[in-house]
C-alpha positions as CSV (number, residue, x, y, z in Angstrom):
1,X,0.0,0.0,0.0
2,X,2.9,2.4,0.8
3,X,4.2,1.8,-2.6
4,X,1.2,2.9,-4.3
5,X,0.8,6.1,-2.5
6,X,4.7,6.7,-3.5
7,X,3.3,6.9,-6.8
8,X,1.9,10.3,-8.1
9,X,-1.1,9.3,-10.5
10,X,-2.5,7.0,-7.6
11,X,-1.8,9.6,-5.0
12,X,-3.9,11.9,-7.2
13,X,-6.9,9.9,-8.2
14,X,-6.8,8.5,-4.8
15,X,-7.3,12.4,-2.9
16,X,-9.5,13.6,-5.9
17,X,-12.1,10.3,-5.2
18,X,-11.6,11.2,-1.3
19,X,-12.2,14.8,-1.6
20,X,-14.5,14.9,-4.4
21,X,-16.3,12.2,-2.0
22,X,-16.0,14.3,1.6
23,X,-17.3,17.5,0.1
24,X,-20.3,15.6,-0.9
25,X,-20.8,13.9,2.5
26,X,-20.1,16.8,4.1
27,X,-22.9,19.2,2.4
28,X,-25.4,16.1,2.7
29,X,-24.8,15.7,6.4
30,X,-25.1,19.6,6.7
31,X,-28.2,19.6,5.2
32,X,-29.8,16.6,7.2
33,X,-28.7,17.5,10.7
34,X,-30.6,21.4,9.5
35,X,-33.5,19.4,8.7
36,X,-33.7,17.1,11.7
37,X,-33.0,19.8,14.1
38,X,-35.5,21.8,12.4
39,X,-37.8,18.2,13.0
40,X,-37.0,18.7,16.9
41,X,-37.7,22.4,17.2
42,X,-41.2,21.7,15.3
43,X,-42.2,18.8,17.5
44,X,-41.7,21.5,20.6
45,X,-43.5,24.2,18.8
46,X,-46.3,21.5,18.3
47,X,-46.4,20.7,21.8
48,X,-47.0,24.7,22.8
49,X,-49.4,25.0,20.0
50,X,-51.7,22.1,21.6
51,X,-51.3,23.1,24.9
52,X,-52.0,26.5,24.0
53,X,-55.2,25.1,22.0
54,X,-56.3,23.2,25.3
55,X,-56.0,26.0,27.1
56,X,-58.1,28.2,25.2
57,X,-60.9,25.6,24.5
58,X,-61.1,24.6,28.5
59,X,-61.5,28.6,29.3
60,X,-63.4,29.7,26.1
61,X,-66.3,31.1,28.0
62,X,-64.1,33.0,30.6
63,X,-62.2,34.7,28.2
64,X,-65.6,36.0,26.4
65,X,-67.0,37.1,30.0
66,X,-63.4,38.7,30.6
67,X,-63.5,36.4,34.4
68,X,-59.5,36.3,35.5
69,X,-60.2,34.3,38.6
70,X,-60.8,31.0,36.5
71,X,-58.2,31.7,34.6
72,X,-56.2,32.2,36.3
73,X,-57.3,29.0,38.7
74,X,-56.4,27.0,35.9
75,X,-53.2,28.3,34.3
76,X,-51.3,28.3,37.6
77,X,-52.4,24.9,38.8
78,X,-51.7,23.7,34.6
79,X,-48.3,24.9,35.2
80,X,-47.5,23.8,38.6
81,X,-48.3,20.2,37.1
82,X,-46.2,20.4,33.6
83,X,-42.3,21.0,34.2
84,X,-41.9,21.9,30.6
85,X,-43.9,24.8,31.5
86,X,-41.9,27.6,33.0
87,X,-43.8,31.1,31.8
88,X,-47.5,31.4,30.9
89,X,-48.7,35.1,29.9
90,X,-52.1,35.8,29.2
91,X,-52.3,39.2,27.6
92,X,-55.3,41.1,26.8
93,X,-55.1,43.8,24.1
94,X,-55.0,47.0,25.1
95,X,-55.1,45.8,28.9
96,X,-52.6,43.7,31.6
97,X,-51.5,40.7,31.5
98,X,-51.6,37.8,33.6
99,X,-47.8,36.2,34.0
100,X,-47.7,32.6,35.7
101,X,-44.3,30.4,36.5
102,X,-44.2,27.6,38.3
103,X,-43.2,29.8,41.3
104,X,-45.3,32.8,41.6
105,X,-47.7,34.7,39.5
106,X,-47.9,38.2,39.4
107,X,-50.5,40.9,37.0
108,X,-48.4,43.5,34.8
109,X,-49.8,46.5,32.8
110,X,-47.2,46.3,30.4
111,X,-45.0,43.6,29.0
112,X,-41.0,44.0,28.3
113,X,-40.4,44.6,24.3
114,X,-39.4,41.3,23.8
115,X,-42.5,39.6,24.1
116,X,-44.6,42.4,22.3
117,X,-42.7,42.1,19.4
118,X,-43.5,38.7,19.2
119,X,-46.9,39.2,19.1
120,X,-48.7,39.0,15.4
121,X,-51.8,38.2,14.0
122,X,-50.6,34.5,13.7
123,X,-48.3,32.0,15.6
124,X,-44.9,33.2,15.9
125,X,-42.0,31.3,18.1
126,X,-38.5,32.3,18.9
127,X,-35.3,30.3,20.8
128,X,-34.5,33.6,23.6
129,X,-33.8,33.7,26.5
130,X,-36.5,34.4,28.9
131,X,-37.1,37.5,31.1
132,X,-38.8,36.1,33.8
133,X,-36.8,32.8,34.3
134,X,-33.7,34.0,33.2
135,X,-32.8,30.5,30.9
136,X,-33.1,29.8,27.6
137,X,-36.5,28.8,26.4
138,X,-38.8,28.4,23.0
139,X,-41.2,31.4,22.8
140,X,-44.4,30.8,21.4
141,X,-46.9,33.6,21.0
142,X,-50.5,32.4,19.7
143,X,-53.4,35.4,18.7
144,X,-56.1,35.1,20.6
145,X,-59.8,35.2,18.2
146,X,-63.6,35.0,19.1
147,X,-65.9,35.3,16.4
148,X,-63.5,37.2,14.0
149,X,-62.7,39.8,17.1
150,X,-59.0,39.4,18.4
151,X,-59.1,39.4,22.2
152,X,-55.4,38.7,23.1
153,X,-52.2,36.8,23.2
154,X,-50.8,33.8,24.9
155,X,-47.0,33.7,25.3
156,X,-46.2,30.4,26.5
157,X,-42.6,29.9,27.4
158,X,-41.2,26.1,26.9
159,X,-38.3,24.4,28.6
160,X,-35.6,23.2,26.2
161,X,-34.0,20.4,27.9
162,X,-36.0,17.8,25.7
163,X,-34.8,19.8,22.6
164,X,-31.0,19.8,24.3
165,X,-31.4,16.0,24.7
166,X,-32.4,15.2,21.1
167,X,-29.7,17.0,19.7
168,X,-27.1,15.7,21.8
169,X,-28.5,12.4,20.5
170,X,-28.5,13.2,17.1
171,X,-25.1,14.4,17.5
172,X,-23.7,11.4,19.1
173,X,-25.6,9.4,15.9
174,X,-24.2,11.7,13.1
175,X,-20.3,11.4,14.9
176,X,-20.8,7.4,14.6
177,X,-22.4,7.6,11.0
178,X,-19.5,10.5,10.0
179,X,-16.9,8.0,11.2
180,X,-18.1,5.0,9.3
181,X,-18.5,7.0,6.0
182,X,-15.2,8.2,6.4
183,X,-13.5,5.1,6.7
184,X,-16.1,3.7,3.8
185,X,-14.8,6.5,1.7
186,X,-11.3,5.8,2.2
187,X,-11.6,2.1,1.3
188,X,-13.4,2.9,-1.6
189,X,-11.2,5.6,-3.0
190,X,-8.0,3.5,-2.3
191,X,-10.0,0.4,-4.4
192,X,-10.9,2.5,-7.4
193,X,-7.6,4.5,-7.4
194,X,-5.6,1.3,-7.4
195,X,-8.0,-0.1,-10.0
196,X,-6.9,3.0,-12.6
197,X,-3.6,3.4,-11.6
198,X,-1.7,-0.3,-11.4
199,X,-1.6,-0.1,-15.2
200,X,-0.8,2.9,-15.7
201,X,2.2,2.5,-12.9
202,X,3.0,-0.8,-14.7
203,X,3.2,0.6,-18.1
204,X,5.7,3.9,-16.8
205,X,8.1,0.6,-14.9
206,X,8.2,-0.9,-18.4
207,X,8.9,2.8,-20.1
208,X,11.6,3.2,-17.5
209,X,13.5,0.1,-18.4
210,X,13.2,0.7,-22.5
211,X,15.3,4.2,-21.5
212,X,17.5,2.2,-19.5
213,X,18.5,0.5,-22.8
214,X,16.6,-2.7,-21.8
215,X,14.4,-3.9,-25.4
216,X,13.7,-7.2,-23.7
217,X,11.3,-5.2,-21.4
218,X,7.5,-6.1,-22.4
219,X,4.4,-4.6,-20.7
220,X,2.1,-7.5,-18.8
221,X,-1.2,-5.7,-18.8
222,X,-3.9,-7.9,-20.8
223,X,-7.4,-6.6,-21.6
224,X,-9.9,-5.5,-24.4
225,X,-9.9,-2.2,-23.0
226,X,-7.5,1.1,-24.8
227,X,-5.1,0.0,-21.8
228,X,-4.8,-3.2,-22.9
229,X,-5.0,-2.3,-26.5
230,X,-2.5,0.9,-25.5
231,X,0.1,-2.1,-23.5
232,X,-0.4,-4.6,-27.0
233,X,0.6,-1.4,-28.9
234,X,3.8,-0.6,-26.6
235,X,5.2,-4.1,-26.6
236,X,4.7,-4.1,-30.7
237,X,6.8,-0.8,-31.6
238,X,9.6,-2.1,-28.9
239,X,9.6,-5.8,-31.2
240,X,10.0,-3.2,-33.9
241,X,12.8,-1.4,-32.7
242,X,14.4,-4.7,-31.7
243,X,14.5,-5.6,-35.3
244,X,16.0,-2.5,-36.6
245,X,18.6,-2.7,-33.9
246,X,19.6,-6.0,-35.7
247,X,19.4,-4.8,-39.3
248,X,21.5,-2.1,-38.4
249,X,24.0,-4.2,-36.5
250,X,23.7,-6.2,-39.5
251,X,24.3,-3.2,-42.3
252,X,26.9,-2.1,-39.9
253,X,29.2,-5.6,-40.1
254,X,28.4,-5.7,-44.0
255,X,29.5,-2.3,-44.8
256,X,32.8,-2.6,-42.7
257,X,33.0,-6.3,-44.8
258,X,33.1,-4.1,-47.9
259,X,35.4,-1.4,-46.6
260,X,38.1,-4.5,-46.0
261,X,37.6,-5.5,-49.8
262,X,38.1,-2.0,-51.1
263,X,41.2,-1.7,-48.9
264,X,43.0,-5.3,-50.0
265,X,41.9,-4.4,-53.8
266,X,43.4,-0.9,-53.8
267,X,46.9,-2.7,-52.1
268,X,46.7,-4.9,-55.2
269,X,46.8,-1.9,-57.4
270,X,49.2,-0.5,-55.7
271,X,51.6,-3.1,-55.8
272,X,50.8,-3.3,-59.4
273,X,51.4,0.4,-60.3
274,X,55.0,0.1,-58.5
275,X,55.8,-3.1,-60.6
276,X,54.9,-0.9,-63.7
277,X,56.8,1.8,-62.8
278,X,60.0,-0.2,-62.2
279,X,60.0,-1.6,-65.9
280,X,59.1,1.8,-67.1
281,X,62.0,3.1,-65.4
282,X,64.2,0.3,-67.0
283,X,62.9,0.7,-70.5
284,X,63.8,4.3,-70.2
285,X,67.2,3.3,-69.2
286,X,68.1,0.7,-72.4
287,X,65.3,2.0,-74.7
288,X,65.5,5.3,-75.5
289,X,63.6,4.8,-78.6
290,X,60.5,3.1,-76.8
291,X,59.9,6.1,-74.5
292,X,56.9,7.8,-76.6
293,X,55.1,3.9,-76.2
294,X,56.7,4.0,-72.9
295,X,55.0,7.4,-72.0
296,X,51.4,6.5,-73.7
297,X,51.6,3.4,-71.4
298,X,52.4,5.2,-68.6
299,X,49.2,7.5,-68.8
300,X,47.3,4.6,-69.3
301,X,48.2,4.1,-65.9
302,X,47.7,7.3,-64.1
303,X,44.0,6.9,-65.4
304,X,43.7,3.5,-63.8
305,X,45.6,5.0,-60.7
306,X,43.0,7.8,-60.5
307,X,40.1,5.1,-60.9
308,X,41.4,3.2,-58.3
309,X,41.8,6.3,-56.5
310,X,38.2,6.7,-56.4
311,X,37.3,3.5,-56.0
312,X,39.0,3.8,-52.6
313,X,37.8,7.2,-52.0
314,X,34.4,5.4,-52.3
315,X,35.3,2.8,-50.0
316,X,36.5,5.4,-47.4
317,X,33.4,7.1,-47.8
318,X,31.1,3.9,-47.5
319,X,32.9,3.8,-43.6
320,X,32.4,7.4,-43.0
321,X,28.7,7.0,-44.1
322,X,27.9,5.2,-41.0
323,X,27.8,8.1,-39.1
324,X,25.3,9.7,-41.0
325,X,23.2,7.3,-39.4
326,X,23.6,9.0,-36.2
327,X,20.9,12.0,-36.7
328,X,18.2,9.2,-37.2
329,X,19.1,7.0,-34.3
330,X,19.3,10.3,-32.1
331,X,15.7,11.0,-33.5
332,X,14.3,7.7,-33.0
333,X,16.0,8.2,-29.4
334,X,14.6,11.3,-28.6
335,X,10.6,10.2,-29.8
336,X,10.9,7.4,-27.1
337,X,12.1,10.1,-24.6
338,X,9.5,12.7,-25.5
339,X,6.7,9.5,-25.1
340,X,8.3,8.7,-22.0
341,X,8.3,12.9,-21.2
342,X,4.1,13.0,-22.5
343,X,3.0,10.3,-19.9
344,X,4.6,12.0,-17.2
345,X,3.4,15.5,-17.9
346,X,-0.3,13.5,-18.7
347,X,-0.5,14.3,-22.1
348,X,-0.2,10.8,-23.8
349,X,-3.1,10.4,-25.8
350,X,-4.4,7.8,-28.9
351,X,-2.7,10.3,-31.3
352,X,0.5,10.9,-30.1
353,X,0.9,7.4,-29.4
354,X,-0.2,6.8,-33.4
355,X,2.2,9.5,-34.4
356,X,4.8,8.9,-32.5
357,X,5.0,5.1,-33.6
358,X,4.5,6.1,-37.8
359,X,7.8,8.4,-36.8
360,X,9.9,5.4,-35.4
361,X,8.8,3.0,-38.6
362,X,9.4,5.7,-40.6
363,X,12.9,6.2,-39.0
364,X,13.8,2.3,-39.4
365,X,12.2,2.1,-42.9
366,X,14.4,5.1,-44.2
367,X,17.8,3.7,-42.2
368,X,17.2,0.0,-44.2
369,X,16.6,1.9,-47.6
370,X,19.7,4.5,-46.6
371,X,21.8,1.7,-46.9
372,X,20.4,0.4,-50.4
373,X,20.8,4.1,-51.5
374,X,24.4,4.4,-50.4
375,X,24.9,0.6,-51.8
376,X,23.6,1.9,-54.9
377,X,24.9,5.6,-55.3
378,X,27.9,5.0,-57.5
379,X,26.1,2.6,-59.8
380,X,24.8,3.9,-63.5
381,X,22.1,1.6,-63.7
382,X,19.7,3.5,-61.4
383,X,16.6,4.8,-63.5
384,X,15.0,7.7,-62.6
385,X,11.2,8.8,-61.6
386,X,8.6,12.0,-61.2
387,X,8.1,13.0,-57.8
388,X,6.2,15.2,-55.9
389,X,9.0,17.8,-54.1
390,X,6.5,19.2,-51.2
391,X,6.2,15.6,-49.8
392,X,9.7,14.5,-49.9
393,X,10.6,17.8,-48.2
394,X,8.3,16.8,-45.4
395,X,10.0,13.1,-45.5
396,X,13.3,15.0,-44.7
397,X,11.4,17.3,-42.1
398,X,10.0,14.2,-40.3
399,X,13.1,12.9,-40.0
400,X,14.6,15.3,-37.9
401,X,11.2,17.0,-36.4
402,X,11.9,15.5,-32.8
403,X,15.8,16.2,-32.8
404,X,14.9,19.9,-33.3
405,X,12.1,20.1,-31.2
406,X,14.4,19.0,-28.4
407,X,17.2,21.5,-29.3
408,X,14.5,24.7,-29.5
409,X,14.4,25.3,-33.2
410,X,11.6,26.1,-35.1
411,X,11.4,24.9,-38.6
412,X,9.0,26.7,-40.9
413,X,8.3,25.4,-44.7
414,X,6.3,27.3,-46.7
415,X,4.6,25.0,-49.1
416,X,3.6,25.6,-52.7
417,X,1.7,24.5,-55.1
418,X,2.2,20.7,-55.9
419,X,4.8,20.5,-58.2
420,X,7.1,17.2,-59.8
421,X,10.6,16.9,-60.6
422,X,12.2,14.0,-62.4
423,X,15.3,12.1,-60.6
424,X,15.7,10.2,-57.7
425,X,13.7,10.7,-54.9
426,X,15.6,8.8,-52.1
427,X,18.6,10.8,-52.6
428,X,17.1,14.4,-53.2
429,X,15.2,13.7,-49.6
430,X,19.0,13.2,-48.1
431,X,20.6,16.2,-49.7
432,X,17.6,18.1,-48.0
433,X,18.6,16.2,-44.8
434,X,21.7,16.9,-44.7
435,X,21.1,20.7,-44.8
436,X,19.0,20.4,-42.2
437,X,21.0,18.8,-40.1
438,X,24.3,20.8,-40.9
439,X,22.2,24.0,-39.9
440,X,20.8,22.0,-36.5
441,X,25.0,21.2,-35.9
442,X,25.7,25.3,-36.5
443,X,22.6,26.5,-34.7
444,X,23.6,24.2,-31.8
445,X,27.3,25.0,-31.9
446,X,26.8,29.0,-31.8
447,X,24.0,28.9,-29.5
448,X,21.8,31.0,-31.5
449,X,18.5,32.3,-29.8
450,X,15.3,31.9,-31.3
451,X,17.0,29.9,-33.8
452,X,14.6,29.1,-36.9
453,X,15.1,27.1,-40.4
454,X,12.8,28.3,-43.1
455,X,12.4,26.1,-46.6
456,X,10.7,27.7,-49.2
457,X,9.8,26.5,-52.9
458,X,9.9,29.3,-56.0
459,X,9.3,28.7,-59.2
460,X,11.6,30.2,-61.8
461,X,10.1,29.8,-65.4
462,X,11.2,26.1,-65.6
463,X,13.1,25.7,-62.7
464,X,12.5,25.0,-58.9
465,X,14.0,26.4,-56.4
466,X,14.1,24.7,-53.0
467,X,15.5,27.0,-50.6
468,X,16.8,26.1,-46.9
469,X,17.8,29.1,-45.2
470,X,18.7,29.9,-41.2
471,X,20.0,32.1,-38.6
472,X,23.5,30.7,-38.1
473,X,25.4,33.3,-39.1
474,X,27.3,33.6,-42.0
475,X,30.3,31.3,-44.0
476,X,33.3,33.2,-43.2
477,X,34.9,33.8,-46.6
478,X,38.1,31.7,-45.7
479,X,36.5,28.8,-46.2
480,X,33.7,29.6,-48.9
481,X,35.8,27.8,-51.6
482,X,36.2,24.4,-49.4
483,X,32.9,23.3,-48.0
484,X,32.4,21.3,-50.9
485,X,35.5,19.4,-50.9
486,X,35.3,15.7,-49.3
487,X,35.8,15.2,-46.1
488,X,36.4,19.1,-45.1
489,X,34.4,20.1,-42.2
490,X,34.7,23.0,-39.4
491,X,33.1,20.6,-36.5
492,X,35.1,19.5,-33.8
493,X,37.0,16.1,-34.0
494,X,34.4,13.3,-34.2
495,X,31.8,15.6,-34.5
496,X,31.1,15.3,-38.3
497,X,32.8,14.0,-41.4
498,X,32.8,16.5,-44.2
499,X,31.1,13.9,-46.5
500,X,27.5,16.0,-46.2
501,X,28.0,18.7,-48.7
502,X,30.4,17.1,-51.3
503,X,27.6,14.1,-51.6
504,X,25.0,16.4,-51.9
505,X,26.5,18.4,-54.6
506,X,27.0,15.3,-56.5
507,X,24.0,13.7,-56.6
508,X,22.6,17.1,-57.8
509,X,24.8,18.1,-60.1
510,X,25.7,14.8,-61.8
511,X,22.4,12.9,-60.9
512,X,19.5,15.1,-61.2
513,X,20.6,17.7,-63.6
514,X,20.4,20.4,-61.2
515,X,22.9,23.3,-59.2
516,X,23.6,22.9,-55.4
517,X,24.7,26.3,-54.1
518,X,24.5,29.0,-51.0
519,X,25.1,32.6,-50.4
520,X,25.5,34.6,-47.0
521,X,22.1,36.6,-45.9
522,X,21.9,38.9,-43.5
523,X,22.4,36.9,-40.2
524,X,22.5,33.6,-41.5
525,X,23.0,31.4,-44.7
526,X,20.8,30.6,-47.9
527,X,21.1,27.1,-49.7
528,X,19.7,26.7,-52.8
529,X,18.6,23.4,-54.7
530,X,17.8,24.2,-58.3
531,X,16.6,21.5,-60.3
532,X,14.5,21.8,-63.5
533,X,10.4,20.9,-64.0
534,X,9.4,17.4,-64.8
């Protein structure tokens, strides 16, 4: 029980249910004890109204005849026999009145203000406390009529040790009742809480041991309800990002497999290119004549040199690519964090959850193909297509939507009108992603406030402009010439590769027909990707 009031959700449903329970309790027992006091204080005013009724009917016809000596004969021995009784005033209007205890009686001309301002046409009764017994009793004035003329009042003054009783009683009943609906309340808030929170507190244990790095984790919580459904769900996207873990492992080992190849093949050429040399070197020495055949031979091998050259290059950059891998998984990363952050700040709901787990396939789908398209970006025998541009911007921009939510930066695009390109989709998506996440790196790096990406599509007669623009600050012109070249880069050591910008040129440039470029704006930097109309 102690662990489940450590917890806040059941902490909270528990004191809502209790409160939300009390305050209810509270205003009915409120109400009832009003009424049933109200019950007690009319069952006394009944008992003065039928004495007062007796009293009138047994001296009817000495009231009319205005005789006192019955009266009062009968009031003072009425009173000496009722204890309840401890004032009875007769009061003719416009004359004395009579005023009997249970001690004494005694004829007064005028009555103190209290009681005449009791007197009405009808019954009134008041809780005061008395002038003539000096205690607290119920007042009850009743008018005096005979045949439609008023002849007078009766004040008759009530003891309230009865009415004491009863509420004592009734409070002693309402303590026992108060006490067993309290402790009725607290069991059944505690029951209901427990009810709604266990899975709830069951599913954030599992959520803490996927961010611990632990896949194998899996939610227990069975059921037809969106809980259940909710826990099915859960254990599903973490079997998903199992499996990419092991592609990627996979991808990892294969590309590192190639990288080996490339390396023994370009040793081979090597040697070979020093075993040419040497005999070129000796047939320059004995053949003089054989040096122009000698010479074309010789460039024949300075262009295989320079294929081989890039061949390695290509290798090189195959093991470099790898890390380009690393702004997905950080993605991916970060949308199980910012679940993780949703349920604790209460705001995981049905669409979220469906968003956030179309991001994470979407993540693994584009790492598997990633590696197809680097496999594959080298090769001639890729055929192009017409896509749509605005869609395959927002590819790139779902890509890395979490990663710069997390950092603070806004990203704006502005879309147009839908609009096709011929060329390779795949790749033009990862030039824009690169961009993207060079300006993140520079944003980050220079700690820019209110830092902001903006990509924008204009139309130029026949050509398309895709522009990607932020609030880095601008290229300093040292380096203007070299952010192109292959494996350049201004980030610190392990930080990035230089691969980015030299791969996105290509595969515009020499794939897709088009013009990668940028220019310094005010504040920040402007890239453009110009590519004709389908």
């Amino acid at each position: 029980m102690l662990i489940l009031f450590k917890n806040k959700i059941f902490g909270k449903i528990f004191f809502f249910l209790l409160s939300s329970i009390l305050f209810v309790l509270c205003i009915f027992f409120v109400l009832t004890f009003n009424l049933q006091k109200q019950s007690i204080l009319d069952s006394l005013v009944s008992k003065a109204r039928t004495i007062t009724d007796a009293a009138i009917f047994v001296n009817k016809y000495s009231f009319i005849v205005d005789d006192e000596v019955p009266i009062l004969e009968f009031v003072y021995s009425f009173v000496q026999a009722n204890d309840e009784i401890k004032t009875f005033i007769v009061s003719k209007k416009n004359s004395g009145s009579l005023v009997v205890t249970n001690k004494n009686w005694r004829l007064v001309e005028n009555l103190p203000p209290l009681y005449k301002n009791l007197q009405d046409e009808k019954e009134t009764h008041e809780i005061e406390d008395s002038f003539y017994v000096k205690e607290k009793v119920l007042m009850y004035t009743f008018s005096i009529y005979f045949s439609g003329v008023h002849w007078g009042y009766i004040h008759l003054e009530l003891s309230l040790d009865e009415y004491y009783k009863k509420v004592a009683f009734m409070y002693k009943q309402f303590f026992y009742l108060v006490i067993l609906f309290l402790f009725s309340t607290i069991l059944i808030s505690f029951l209901i809480a427990k009810l709604f929170s266990t899975p709830i507190i069951k599913l954030n244990n599992v959520s803490k041991e996927i961010a611990k790095g632990n896949l194998f984790a899996r939610s227990d919580i069975t059921g037809n309800d969106e809980i259940g459904t909710f826990s099915k769900t859960f254990n599903k996207m973490i079997e998903n990002l199992q499996l990419s873990q092991k592609q990627l492992k996979e991808s990892h080992e294969e590309l590192e497999q190639r990288v080996i190849q490339r390396t023994q093949e370009l040793n081979k050429v090597n040697k070979s290119l020093q075993l040419k040399s040497t005999q070129l070197k000796e047939l320059n020495d004995n053949l003089e004549d054989r040096v122009k055949e000698e010479i074309s031979k010789q460039k024949e091998q300075e262009q295989m040199l320079i294929q081989q050259s890039r061949l390695a290059a290509m290798g090189e950059m195959i093991g470099n690519i790898a890390h380009q891998w690393r702004q997905p998984l950080n993605a991916l990363s970060l949308l199980i964090q910012n679940i993780y952050f949703s349920y604790k700040m209460e705001s995981l709901d049905d669409e979220l959850m469906q968003r956030s787990l179309y991001k994470a396939n979407l993540l693994t789908k584009n790492m598997s193909k990633t590696i197809d398209d680097f496999r594959n970006f080298f090769r001639p025998n890729k055929s192009k297509e017409l896509f749509e541009v605005n869609s395959y911007i927002l590819k790139s921009i779902y890509l890395v939507e979490s990663s710069f939510e997390h950092n603070n930066i806004q990203i704006d695009f502005i879309k147009s009108n839908p609009v096709q390109i011929e060329g390779f989709p795949n790749e033009f998506s990862q030039v824009v992603l690169n961009i993207l996440s060079n300006a993140k790196d520079a944003l980050i790096e220079k700690k820019v406030a209110n830092a902001k990406v903006i990509i924008k599509i204009v139309l130029q007669n026949e050509l398309i402009n895709v522009i990607i623009e932020n609030n880095a600050g601008q290229i300093p012109e040292e380096i203007l010439e070299k952010i192109y070249e292959p494996y350049f880069t201004t980030k610190e050591e392990g930080k990035g590769t230089g691969i980015g910008l030299y791969m996105s040129k290509t595969i515009i440039e020499n794939n897709m027909n088009g013009k990668l470029f940028f220019k310094n704006i005010d504040g920040g930097v402007q890239f453009i990707i110009q590519i004709p109309k389908a």
